[in-house]
N, C-alpha and C positions, 0 to 999 in steps of 0.2 A: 820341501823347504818351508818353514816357517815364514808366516807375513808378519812382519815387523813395521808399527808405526810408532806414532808419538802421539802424544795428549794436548791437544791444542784450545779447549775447556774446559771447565769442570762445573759445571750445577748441580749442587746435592747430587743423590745416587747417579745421574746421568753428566757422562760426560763424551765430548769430540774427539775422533782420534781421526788424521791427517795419515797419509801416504797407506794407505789398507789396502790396495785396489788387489782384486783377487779373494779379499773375507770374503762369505755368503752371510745371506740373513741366518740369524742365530745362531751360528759360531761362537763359543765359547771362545773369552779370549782371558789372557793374565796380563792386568793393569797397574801400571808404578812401579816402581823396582819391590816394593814386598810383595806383589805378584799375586794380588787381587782378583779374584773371579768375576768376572762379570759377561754379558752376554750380548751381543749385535743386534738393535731394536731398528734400526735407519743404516739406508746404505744412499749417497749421492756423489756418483765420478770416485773419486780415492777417500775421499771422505764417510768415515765410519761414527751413527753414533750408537752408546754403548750404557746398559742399564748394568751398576757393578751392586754385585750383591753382598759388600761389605763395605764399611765406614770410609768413608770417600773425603774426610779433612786431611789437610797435609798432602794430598797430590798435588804436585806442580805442575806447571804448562812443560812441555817437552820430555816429559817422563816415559820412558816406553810402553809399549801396548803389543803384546805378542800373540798371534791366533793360534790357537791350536785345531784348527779345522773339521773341527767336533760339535756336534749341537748339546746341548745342554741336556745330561741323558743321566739315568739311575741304574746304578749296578742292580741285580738281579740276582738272587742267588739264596743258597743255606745263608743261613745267620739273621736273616731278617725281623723273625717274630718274636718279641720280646725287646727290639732294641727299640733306641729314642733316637731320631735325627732330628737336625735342625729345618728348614726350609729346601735348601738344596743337597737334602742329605748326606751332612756330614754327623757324624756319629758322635753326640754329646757325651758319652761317658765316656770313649775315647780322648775328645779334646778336653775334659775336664784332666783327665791322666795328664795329659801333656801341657797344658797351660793352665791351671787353677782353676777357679770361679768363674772364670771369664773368659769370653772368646776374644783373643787375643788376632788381629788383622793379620789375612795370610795362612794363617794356618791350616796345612791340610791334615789331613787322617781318613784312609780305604773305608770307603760305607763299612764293609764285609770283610772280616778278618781273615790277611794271607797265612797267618799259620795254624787257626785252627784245622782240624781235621774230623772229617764226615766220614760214616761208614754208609758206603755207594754200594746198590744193588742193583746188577743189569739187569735188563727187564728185554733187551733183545740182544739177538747174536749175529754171528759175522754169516753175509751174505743176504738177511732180512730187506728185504725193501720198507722203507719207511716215508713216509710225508709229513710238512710242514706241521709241527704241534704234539706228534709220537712222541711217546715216553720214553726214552734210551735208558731211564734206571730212575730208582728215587734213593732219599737220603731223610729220616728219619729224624727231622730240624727241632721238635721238641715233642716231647709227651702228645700233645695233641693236633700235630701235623705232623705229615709224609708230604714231604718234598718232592714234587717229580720233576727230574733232568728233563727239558721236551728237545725237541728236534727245531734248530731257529727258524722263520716264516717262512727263508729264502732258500731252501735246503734239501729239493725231494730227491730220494737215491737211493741207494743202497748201503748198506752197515758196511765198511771196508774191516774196518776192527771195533772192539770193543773191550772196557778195561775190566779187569778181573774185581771179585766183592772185593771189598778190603776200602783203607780209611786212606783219606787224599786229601788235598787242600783244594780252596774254590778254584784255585788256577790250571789245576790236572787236565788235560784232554779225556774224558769220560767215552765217546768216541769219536772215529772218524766217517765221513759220509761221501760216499763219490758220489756227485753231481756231472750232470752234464757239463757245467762248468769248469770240472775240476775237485778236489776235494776239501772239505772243510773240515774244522776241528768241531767238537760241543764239547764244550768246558761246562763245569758248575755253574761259572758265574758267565753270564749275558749282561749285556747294556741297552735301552732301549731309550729314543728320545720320547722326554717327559711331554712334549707338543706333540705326538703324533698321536691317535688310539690304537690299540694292538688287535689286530687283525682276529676277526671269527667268521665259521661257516654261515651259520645263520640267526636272526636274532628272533625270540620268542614271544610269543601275548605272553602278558604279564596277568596270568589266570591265577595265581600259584601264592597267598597271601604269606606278607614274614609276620608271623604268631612274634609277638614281644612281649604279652603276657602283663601288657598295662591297660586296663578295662578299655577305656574311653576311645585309644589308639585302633583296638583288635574288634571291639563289636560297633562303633560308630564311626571312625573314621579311621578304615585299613589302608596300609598298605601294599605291596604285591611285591614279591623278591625282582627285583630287576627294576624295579621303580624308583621314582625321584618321590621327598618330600621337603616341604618348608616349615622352619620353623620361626616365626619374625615372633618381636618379644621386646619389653624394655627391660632394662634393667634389673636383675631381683628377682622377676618372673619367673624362672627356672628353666630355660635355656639346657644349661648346661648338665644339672641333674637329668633331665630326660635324656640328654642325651648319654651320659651314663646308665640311665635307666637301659637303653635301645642296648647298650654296647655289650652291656652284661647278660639279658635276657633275650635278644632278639634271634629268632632262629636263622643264626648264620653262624659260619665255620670260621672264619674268619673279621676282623676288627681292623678297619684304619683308623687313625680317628687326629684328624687334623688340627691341632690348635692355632688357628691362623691369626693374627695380628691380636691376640687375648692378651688381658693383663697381666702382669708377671703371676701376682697372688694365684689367679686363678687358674693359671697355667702349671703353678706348682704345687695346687691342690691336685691337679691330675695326676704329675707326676706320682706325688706321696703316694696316692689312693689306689690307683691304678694297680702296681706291683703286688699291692696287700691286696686287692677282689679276687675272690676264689670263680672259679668256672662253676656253675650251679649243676652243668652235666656230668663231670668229672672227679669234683673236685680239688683238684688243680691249679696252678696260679693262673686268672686269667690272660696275663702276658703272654702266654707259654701257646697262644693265639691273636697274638695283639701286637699293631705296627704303633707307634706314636711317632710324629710330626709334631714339634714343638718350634714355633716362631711367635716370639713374643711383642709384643705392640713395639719395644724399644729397640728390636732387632732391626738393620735395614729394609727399607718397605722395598725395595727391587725382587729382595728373596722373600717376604712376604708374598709378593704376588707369584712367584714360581712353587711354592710351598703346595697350594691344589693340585695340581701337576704333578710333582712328587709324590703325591696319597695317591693320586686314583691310577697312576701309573704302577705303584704298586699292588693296587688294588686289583687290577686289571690283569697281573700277572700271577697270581692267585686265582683269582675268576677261569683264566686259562685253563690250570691244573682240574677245573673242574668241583672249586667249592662254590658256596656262596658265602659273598664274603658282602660288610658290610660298612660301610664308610660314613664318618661323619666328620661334616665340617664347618667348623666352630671358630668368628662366625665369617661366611661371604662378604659381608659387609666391611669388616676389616680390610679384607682381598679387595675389595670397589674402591675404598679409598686411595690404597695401594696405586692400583691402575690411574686416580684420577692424581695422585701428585704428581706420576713418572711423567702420565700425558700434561702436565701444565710443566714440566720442565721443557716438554718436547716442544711446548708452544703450540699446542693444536686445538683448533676450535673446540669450544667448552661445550655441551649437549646441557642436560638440565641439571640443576643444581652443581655444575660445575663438572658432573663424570663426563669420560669423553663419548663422543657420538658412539663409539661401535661395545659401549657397555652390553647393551640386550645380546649383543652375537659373539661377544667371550661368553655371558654367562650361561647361554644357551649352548655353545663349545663345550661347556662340562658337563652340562647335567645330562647333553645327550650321550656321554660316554658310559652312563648307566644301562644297562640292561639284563634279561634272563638269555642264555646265547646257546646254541652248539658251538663246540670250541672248535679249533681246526685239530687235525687227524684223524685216524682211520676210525677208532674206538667210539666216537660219537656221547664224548662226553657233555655231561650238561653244567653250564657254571651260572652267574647271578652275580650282578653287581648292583647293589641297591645304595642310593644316594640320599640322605639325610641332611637337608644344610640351615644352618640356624644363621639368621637375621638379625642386626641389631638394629633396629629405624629408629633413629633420633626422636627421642619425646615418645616410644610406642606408635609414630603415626608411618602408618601401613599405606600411603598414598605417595610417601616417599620414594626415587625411579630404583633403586635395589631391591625392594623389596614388590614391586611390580613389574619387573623384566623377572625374575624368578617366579612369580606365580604364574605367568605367562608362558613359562615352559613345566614347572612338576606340577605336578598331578593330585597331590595330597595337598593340604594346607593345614598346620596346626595352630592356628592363633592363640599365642600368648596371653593373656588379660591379666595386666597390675593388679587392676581391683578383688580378682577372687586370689590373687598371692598376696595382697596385702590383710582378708580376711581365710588367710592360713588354709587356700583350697587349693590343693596340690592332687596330681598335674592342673597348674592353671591353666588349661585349654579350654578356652570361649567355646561352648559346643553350638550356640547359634551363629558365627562366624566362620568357625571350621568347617571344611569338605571333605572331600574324597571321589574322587574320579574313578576309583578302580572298585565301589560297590557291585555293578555287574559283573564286572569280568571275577571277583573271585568266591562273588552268592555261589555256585557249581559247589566250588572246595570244599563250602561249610556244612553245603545239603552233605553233599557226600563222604565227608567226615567226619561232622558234629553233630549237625540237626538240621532240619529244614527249617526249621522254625525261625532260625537266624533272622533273617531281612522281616519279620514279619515284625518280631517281637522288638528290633532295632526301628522299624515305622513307625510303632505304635509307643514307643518311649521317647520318639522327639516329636512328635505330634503331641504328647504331653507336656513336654518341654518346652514347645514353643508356643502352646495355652498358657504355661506357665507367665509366659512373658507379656502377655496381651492381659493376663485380670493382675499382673502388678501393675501396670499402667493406672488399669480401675484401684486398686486397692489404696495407690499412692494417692488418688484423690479424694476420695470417699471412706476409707479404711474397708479393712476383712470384714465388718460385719454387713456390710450391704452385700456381700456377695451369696449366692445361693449354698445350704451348705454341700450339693455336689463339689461347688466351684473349691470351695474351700476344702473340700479332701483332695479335689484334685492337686491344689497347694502343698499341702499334707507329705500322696505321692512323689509329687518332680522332687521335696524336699527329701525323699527317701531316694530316689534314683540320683539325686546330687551328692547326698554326704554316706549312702551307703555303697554305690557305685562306682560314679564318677571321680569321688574321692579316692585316691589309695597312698597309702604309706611305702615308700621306697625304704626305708629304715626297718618296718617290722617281719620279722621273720614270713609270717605267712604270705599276710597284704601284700608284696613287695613284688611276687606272681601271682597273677592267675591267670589258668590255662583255660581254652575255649569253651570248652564242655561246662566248666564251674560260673566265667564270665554266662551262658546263657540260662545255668538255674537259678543265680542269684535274679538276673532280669526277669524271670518267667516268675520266680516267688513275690519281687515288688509286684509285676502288672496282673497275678492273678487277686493279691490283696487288694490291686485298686477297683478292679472288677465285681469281686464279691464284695466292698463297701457300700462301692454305686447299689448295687442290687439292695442290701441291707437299708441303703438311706431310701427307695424307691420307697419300700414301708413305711415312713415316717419314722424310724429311729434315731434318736436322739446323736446328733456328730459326735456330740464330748463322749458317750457311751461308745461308738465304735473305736474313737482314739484313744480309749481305756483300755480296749482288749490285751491281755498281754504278749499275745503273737508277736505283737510289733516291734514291739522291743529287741526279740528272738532275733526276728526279719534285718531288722539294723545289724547284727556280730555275723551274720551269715558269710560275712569276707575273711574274717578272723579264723574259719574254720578249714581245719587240712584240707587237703584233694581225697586223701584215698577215704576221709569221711564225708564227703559235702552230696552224699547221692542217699544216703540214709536222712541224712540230717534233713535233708530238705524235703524227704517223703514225709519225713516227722513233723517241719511244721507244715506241710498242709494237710494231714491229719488236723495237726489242734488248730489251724486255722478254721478249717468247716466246723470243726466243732465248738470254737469259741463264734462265729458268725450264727451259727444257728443256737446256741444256747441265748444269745440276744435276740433271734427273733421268738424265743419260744417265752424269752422274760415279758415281752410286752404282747404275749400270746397274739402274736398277729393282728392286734387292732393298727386300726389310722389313726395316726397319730399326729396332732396339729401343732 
């Protein structure tokens, strides 16, 4: 029997409900008579209070309040990749059908459409023993995902029946499982609560780097499939293109990608964009691997904050099946404020700058839902949930408590910098601010993949980078010419490691990737150039004479150049590299030169 109260408050999104006794915390309830979603944050004696995730004007005191004694949970199922939900996943182009432009209070619509129909292939038959996580069949959801039916967490037993190939709706029974309990159905579609994490065998070192094929990300600061990273950033900075950068090239199978409390404009820049990105693997629309989560800064902030919850709950059920998939979310910072207006409805002690005390241990809640995992069943499948979350810190400043309760849990750090987006250096990632955590554990991958050279030749390019920063210091006082001219090629170099590497165009067909093997011979061509200068200058050869040479110029387009040419090209110029360094020292036939 349904619990039935009444509304005895109302403060923005949060409001009182009187006579509840029997809700549980996070029971979904339906609030006012148009029958408002909203969710059970506080429980005291019969007294319920309740976070509603739609427009909460015009509710009156004594309005009803109906539990339906369900926790706030996300269908599961075919039809997911490629659509758009809102925060609490309802299905924007759906409610668009049915009520206009605009979300209209009240309105429902199924995540996951009951009449489409899937062509189901069993994958086991009647009598199989199975356990928690087993594939009972898959369903072929678009061009570049297989669907697998699994077996639910609470479920181990045996196949009683199983249904024949052929095309069904989500709500078909696919099979039946006798448990010791009894026997259960597995439909297409499952539900799982968006608060809980979804159950695996074992969790992974995060040895195993995601290749995303933007320089600065892959050879100075990686990340690892299963891993967390941050992106804090002001305004402008580019945020949000990297993370389209990530989405479209990052070696994973799968795409969340959460627009959490973003502004309309830029939320429906994704939209447009998004549908029209081709897959670079396939060709393919990239959707046709792609969840979107759209919750717009004007949207109610109750389902703002339930909207991360939604992505990685999705995310996570995909990870199951065995891919890796990749999630970003765009940005936290929206989600914190979120948290800090429900908690100043709630009346509860403010922590700093107003978020509430147990801010560090939500944000910490998410990001440890990331990981590289065995899934459950017998197959011993391997999945990857990798977390990307962008920051917005008021003014760029990073000492803000959002953006340092998140660094205190991931692993990576990508620091944003205005100043190199404001002088058109894209990705603007600060590479003296920026880290990585996960350099040892995936140095292994690269020897035994790419090169060994990797870590050596990533050492010795920010050891240049960060001389770079100590003779501007001198430079800004005294100018360039005091410096020795080593000092000054070394200038020279960081300047070639900045705007020919660090630099890259997401717009230009080449630029836009580059794969591991190319990121470490452009690097090996800069640092072999700075090494035979040094050499070159040890004789007294004139500086302006070596930054004449025409190699260098070469040296600079070497990004612009294909994959399946850049392993010629680059024996080519260090060919003419030694041989323009040495036709200079043979011009000033080896004397010293003062």
């Amino acid at each position: 029997m349904a619990i039935e109260g009444k509304i005895v408050k109302v403060a923005g999104p949060v409001i009182d409900a009187d006579e509840m006794k029997g809700v549980k915390m996070f029971d979904v309830v339906r609030v006012g008579k148009q029958g408002l979603i909203g969710e059970v944050i506080g429980l005291l004696g019969a007294a319920a209070t309740i976070q509603v995730y739609e427009e909460t004007s015009g509710l009156s005191v004594g309005e009803p309040v109906v539990s339906t004694g369900m926790p706030l949970s996300v269908e599961l199922g075919p039809g997911l990749m490629g659509a758009i939900f809102d925060g609490i996943q309802r299905p924007l182009q759906v409610i668009k059908e049915k009520a206009g432009e605009f979300i209209i209070r009240g309105v429902e619509a199924d995540p996951l459409d009951r009449k489409k129909t899937w062509v189901f292939e069993p994958r086991v038959k009647k009598g199989d023993t199975v356990k928690a996580g087993d594939v009972v069949g898959v369903v072929q959801e678009s061009a570049l995902v297989e669907h697998k039916i699994l077996v639910p967490s609470d479920a181990d037993g045996s196949v009683a029946s199983v249904t024949k190939k052929g095309e069904y709706v989500v709500e078909d029974v696919m099979a039946v499982i006798k448990t010791p309990e009894g026997e259960r159905q597995v439909n297409m579609l499952q539900k799982w609560p968006v608060r809980r994490g979804r159950p695996y065998k074992e969790k992974l070192a995060p040895h195993i780097p995601l290749i995303t094929g933007q320089r600065i990300l892959d050879t100075f600061f990686p990340i690892a499939k299963g891993g967390t990273a941050c992106i804090p950033g002001p305004f402008g900075s580019g945020k949000t293109v990297t993370q389209h950068q990530l989405a479209k090239w990052a070696d994973t199978d799968i795409i969340v990608y959460i627009g959490c409390g973003e502004r309309g404009n830029e939320m429906t820049d994704v939209l447009r964009e998004f549908p029209e990105l081709k897959d670079p693997k396939s060709g393919l629309p990239l959707m046709d691997r792609t969840v979107l989560i759209a919750n717009t800064s004007n949207m109610p902030v109750a389902a703002r904050e339930a909207s991360i919850y939604t992505g990685i709950t999705l995310a996570e059920y995909y990870r199951d099946m065995g891919y890796s998939v990749g999630l970003m979310a765009d940005s936290t910072s929206r989600w914190a404020e979120a948290l800090r207006e429900i908690s100043g409805r709630l009346e509860e002690m403010p922590g700093e700058e107003g978020y509430p005390a147990y801010l560090a241990s939500k944000v910490a809640a998410f990001y440890e839902r990331a990981g590289r995992v065995i899934t459950l069943g017998t197959d011993e499948r391997e999945g990857s949930l990798t977390v990307v979350g962008a920051v917005s810190p008021p003014g760029g400043d990073f000492s803000e408590p959002v953006t340092q309760n998140t660094l205190r849990i991931t692993k990576v750090f990508w620091a944003l910098d205005a100043k190199l987006a404001d002088r058109r250096h894209f990705p603007s990632i600060n590479w003296l601010q920026s880290y990585s955590l996960y350099l040892d554990d995936v140095e292994e991958w690269w020897r035994t993949n790419v090169s060994a050279e990797w870590k050596g030749l990533r050492k010795e390019a920010m050891k240049l980078l960060q001389k770079e920063a100590e003779l501007e210091e001198i430079v800004k006082l005294v100018g360039p010419d005091a410096l020795r001219p080593s000092d000054r090629f070394l200038l020279e170099t960081t300047r070639s490691i900045r705007e020919d590497f660090l630099q890259q165009n997401a717009f230009h067909e080449v630029d836009t990737y580059t794969s591991g093997r190319k990121q470490l011979l452009i690097m090996g061509l800069i640092l072999k150039m700075h090494n035979a200068g040094l050499g070159v200058l040890a004789e007294r050869i004139p500086l302006a004479d070596l930054l004449a040479i025409p190699v260098r110029e070469r040296i600079a387009r070497t990004k612009f150049v294909k994959e399946e040419e850049i392993e010629a090209h680059v024996k080519n110029l260090e060919d003419e590299m030694q041989n323009q360094v040495l036709a200079l020292v043979e011009k000033y036939g080896g004397e010293k030169r003062e």
